[in-house]
N, CA, C and O atoms as a Tinker XYZ file with bonds, in Angstrom:
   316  protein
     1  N      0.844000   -1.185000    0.000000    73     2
     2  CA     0.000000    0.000000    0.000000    64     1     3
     3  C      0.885000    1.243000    0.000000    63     2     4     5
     4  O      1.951000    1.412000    0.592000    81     3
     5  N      0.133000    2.172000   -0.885000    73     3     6
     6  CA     1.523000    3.184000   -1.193000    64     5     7
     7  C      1.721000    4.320000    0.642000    63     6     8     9
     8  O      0.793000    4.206000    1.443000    81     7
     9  N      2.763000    5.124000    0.968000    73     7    10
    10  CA     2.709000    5.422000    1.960000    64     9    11
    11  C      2.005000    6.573000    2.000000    63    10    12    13
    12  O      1.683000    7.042000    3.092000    81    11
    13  N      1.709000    7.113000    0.971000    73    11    14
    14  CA     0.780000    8.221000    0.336000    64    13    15
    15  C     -0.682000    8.051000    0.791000    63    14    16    17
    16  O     -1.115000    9.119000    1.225000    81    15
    17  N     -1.500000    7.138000    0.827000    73    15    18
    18  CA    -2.358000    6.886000    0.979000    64    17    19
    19  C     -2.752000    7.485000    2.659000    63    18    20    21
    20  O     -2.057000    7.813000    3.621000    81    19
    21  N     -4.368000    7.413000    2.376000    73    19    22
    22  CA    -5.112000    9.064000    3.492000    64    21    23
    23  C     -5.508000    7.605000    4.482000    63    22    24    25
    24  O     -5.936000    6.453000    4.414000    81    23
    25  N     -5.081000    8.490000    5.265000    73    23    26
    26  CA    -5.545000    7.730000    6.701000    64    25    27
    27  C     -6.412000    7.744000    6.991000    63    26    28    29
    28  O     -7.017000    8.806000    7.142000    81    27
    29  N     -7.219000    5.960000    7.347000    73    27    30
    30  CA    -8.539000    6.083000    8.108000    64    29    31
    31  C     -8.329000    6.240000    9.312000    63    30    32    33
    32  O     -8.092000    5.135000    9.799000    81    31
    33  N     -8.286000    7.087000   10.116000    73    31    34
    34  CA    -8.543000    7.259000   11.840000    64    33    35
    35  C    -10.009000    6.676000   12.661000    63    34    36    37
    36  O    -11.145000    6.977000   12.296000    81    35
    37  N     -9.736000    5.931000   13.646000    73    35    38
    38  CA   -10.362000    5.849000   14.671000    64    37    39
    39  C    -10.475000    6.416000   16.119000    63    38    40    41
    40  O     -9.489000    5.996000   16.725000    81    39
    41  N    -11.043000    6.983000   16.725000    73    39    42
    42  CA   -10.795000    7.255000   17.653000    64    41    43
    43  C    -10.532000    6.212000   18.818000    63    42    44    45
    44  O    -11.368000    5.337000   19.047000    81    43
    45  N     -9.353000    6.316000   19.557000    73    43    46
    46  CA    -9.867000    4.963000   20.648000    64    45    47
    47  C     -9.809000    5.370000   21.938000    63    46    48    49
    48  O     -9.994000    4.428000   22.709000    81    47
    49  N     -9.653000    6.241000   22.382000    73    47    50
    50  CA    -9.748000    7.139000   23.577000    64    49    51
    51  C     -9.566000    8.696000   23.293000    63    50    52    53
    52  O     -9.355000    9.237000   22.207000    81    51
    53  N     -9.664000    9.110000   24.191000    73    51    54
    54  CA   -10.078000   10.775000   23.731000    64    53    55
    55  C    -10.733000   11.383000   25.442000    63    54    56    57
    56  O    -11.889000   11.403000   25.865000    81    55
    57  N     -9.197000   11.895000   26.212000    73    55    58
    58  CA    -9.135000   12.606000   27.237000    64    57    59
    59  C     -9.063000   14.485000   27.458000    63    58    60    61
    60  O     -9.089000   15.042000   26.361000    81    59
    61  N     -9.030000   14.879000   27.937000    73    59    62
    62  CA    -8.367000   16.583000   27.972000    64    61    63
    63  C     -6.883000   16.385000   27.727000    63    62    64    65
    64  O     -6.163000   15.952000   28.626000    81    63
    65  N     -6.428000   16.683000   26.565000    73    63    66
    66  CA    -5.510000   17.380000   26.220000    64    65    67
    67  C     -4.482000   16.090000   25.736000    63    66    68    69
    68  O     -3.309000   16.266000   25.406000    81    67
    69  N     -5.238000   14.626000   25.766000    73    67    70
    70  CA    -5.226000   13.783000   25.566000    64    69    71
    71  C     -5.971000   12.428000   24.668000    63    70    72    73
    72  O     -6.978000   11.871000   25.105000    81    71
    73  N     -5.402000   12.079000   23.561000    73    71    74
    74  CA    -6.272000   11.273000   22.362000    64    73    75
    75  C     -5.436000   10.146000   21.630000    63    74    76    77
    76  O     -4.307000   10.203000   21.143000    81    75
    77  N     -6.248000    9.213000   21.696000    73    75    78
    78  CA    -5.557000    7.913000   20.954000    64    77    79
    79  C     -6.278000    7.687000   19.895000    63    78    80    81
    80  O     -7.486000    7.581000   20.104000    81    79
    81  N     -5.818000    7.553000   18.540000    73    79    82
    82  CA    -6.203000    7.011000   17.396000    64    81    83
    83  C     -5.308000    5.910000   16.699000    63    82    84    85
    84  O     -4.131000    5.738000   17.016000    81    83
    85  N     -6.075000    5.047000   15.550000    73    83    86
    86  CA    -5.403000    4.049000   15.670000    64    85    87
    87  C     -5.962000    4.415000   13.893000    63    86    88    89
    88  O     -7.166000    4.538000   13.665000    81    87
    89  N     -5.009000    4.540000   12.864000    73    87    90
    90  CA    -5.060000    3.896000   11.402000    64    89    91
    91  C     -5.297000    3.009000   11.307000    63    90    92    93
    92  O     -4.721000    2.212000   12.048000    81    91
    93  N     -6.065000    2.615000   10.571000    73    91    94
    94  CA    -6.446000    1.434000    9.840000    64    93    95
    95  C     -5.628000    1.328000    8.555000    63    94    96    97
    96  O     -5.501000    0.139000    8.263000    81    95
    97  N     -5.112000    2.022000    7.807000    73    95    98
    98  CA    -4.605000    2.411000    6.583000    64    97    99
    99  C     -3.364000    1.662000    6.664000    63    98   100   101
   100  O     -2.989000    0.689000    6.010000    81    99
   101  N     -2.641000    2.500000    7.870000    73    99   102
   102  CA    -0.975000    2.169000    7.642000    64   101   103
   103  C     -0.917000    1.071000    9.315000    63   102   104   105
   104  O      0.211000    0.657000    9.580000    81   103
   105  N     -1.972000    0.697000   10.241000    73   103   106
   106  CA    -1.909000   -0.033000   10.926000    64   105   107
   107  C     -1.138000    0.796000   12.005000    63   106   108   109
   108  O     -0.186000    0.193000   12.501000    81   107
   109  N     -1.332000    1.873000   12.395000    73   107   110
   110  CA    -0.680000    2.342000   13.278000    64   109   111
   111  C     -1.261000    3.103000   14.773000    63   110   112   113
   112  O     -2.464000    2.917000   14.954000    81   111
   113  N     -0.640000    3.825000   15.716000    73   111   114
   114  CA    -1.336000    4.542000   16.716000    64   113   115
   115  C     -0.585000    5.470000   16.880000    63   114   116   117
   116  O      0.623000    5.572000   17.092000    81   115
   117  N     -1.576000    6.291000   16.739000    73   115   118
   118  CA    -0.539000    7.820000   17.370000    64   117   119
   119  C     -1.411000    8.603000   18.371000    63   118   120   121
   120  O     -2.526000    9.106000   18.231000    81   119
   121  N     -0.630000    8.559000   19.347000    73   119   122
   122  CA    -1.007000    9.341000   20.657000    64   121   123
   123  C     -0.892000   10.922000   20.600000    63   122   124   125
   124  O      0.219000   11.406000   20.381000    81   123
   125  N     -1.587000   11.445000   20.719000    73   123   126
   126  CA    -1.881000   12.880000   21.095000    64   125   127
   127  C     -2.466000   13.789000   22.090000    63   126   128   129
   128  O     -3.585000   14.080000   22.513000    81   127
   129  N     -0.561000   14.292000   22.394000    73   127   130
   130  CA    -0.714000   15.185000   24.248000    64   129   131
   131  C     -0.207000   16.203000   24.010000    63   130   132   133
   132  O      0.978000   16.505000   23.872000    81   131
   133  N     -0.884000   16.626000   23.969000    73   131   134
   134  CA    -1.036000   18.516000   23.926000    64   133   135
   135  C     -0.676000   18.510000   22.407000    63   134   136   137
   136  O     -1.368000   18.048000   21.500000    81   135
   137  N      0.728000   19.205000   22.294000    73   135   138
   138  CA     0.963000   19.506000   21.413000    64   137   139
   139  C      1.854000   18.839000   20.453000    63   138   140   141
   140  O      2.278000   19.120000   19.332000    81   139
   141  N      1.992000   17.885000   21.251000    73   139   142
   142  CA     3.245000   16.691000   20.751000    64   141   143
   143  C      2.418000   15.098000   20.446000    63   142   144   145
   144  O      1.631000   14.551000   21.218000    81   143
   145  N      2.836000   14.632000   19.207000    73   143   146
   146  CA     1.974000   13.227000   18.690000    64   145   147
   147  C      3.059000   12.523000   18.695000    63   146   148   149
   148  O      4.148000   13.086000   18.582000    81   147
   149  N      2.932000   10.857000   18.859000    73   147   150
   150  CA     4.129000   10.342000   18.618000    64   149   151
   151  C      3.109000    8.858000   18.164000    63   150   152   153
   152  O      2.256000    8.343000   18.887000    81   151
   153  N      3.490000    8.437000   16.853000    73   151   154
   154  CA     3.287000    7.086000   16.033000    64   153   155
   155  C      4.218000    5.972000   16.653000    63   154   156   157
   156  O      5.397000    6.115000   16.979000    81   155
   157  N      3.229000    4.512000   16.776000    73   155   158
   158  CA     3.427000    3.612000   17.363000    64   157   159
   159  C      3.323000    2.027000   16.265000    63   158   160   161
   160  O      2.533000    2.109000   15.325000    81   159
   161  N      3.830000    1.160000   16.373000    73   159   162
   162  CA     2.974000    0.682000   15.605000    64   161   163
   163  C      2.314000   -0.493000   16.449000    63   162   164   165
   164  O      2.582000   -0.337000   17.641000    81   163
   165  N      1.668000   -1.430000   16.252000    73   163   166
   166  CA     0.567000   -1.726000   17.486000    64   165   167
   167  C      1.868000   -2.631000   18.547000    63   166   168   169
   168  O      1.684000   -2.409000   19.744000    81   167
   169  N      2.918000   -3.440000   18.290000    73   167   170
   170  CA     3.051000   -4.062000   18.828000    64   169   171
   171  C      4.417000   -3.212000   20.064000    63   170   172   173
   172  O      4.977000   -3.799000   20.990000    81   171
   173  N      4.630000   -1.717000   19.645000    73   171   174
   174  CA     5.037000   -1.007000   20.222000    64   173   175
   175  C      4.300000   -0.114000   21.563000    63   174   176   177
   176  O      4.747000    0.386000   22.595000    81   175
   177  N      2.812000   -0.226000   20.877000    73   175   178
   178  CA     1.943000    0.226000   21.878000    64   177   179
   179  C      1.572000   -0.705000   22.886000    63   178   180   181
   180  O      1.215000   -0.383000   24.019000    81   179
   181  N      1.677000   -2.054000   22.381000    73   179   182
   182  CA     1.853000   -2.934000   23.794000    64   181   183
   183  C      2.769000   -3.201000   24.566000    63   182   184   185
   184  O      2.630000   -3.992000   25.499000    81   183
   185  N      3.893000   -2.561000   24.291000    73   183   186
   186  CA     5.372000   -2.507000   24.896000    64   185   187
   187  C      4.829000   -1.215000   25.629000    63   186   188   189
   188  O      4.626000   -1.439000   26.822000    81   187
   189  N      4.636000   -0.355000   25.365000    73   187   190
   190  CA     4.591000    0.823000   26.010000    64   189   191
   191  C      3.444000    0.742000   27.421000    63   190   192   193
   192  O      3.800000    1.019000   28.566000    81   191
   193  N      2.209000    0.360000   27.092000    73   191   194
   194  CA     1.499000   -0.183000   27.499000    64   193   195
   195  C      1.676000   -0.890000   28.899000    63   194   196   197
   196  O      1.031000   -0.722000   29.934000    81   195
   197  N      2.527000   -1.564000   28.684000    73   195   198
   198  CA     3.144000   -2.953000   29.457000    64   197   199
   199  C      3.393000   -2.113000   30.795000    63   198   200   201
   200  O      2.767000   -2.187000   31.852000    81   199
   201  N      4.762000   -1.080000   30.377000    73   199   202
   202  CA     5.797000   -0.425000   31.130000    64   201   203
   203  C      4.935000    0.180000   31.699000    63   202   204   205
   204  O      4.758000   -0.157000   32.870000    81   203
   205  N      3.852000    1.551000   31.018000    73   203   206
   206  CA     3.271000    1.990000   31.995000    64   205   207
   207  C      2.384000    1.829000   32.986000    63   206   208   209
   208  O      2.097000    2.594000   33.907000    81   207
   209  N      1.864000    0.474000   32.641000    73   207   210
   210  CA     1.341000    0.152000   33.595000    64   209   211
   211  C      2.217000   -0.651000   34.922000    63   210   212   213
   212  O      1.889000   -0.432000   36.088000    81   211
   213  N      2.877000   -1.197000   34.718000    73   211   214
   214  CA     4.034000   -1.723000   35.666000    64   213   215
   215  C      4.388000   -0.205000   36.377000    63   214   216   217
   216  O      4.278000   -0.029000   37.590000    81   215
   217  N      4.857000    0.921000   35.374000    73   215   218
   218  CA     5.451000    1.664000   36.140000    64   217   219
   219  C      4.169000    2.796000   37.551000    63   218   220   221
   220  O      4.640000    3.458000   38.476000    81   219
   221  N      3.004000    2.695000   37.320000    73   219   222
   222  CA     1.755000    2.995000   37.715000    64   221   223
   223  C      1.777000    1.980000   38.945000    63   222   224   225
   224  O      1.995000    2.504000   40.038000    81   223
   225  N      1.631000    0.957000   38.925000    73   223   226
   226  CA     1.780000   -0.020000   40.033000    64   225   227
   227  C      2.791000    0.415000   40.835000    63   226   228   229
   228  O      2.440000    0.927000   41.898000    81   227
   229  N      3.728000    0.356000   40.647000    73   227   230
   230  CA     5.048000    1.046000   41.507000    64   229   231
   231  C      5.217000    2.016000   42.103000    63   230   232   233
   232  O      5.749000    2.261000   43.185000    81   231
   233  N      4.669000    2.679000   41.251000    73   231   234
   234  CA     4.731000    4.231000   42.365000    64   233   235
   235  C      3.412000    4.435000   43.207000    63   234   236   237
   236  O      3.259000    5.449000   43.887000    81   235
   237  N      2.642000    3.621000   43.151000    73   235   238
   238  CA     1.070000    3.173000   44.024000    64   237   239
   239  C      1.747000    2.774000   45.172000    63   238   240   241
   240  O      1.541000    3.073000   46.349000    81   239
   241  N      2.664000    1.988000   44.613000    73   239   242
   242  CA     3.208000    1.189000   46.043000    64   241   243
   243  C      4.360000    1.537000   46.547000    63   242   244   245
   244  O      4.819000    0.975000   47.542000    81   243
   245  N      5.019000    2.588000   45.869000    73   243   246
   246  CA     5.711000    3.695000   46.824000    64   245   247
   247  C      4.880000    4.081000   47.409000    63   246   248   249
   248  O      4.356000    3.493000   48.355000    81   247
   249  N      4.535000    5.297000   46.918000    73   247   250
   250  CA     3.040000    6.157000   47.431000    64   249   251
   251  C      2.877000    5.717000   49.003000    63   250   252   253
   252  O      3.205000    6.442000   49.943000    81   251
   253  N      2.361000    4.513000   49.117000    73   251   254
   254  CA     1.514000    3.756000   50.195000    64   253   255
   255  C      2.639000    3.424000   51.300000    63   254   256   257
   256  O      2.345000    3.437000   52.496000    81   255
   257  N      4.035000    3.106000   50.817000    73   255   258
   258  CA     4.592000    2.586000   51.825000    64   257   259
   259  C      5.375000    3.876000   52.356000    63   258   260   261
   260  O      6.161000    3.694000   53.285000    81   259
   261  N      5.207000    5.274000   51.795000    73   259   262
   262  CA     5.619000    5.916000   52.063000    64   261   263
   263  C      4.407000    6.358000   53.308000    63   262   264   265
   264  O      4.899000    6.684000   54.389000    81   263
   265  N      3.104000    6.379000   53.219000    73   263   266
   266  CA     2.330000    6.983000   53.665000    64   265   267
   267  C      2.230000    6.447000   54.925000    63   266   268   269
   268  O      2.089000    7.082000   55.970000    81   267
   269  N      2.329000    4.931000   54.754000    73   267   270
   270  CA     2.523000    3.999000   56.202000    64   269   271
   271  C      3.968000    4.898000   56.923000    63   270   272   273
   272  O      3.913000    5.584000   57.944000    81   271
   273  N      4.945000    4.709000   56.247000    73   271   274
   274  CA     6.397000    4.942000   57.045000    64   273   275
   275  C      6.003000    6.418000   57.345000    63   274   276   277
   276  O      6.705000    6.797000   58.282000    81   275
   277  N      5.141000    7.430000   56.918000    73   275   278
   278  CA     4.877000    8.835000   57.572000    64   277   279
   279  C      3.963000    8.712000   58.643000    63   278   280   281
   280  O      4.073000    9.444000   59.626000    81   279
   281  N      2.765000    7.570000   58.521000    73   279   282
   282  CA     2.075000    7.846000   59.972000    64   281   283
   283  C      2.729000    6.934000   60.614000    63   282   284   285
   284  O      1.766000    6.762000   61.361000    81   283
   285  N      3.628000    6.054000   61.079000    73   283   286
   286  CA     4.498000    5.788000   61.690000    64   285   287
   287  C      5.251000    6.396000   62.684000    63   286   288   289
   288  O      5.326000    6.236000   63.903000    81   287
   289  N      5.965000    7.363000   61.632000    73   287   290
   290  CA     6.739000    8.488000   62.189000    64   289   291
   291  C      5.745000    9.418000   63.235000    63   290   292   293
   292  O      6.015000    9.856000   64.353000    81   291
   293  N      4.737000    9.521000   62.587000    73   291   294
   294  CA     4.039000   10.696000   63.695000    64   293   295
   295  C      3.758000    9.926000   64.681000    63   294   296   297
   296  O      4.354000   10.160000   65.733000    81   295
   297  N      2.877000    8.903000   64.648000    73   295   298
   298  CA     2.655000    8.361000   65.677000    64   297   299
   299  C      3.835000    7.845000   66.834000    63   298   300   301
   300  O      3.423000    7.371000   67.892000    81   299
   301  N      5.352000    7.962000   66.577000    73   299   302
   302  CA     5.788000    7.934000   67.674000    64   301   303
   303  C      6.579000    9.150000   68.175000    63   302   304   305
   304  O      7.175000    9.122000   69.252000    81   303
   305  N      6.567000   10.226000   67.357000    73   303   306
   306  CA     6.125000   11.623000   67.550000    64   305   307
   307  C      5.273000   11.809000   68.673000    63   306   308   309
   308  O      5.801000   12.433000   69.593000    81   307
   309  N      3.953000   11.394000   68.874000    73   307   310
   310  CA     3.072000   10.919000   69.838000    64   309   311
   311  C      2.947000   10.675000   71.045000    63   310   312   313
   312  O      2.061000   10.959000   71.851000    81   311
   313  N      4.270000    9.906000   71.162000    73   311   314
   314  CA     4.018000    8.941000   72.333000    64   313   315
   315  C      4.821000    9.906000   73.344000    63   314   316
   316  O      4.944000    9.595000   74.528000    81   315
């Protein structure tokens, strides 16, 4: 298929200032945040995918063990 050819877009999410579409044409995804797009092709978007969600988990569970080790601290502040 020539690379010339007009892109069918889908929408597949669509946030504030935030939008995922996916070609059908050239089989691709390009993310769009703010002002910056960046093309994927699908099996890159499940790599990406992967990480951020791993990396989302992780800092949940910083987050939390930080929040424990702060009321910790106060509480023997406390005593």
């Amino acid at each position: 298929m020539s690379e010339h050819a007009m892109c069918k877009k889908i929408l597949l999410s669509g946030q504030a200032g935030f939008r995922v579409h996916y070609c059908e044409t050239h089989g691709t995804v390009e993310l769009e945040m703010g002002a910056m797009s960046l093309r994927l092709d699908e099996d890159a978007l499940e790599i990406m995918s992967d990480s951020l969600s791993e990396s989302v988990s992780k800092l949940h569970a910083l987050q939390a063990s930080r929040g424990s080790f702060d009321a910790f601290m106060r509480q023997l502040k406390n005593v």
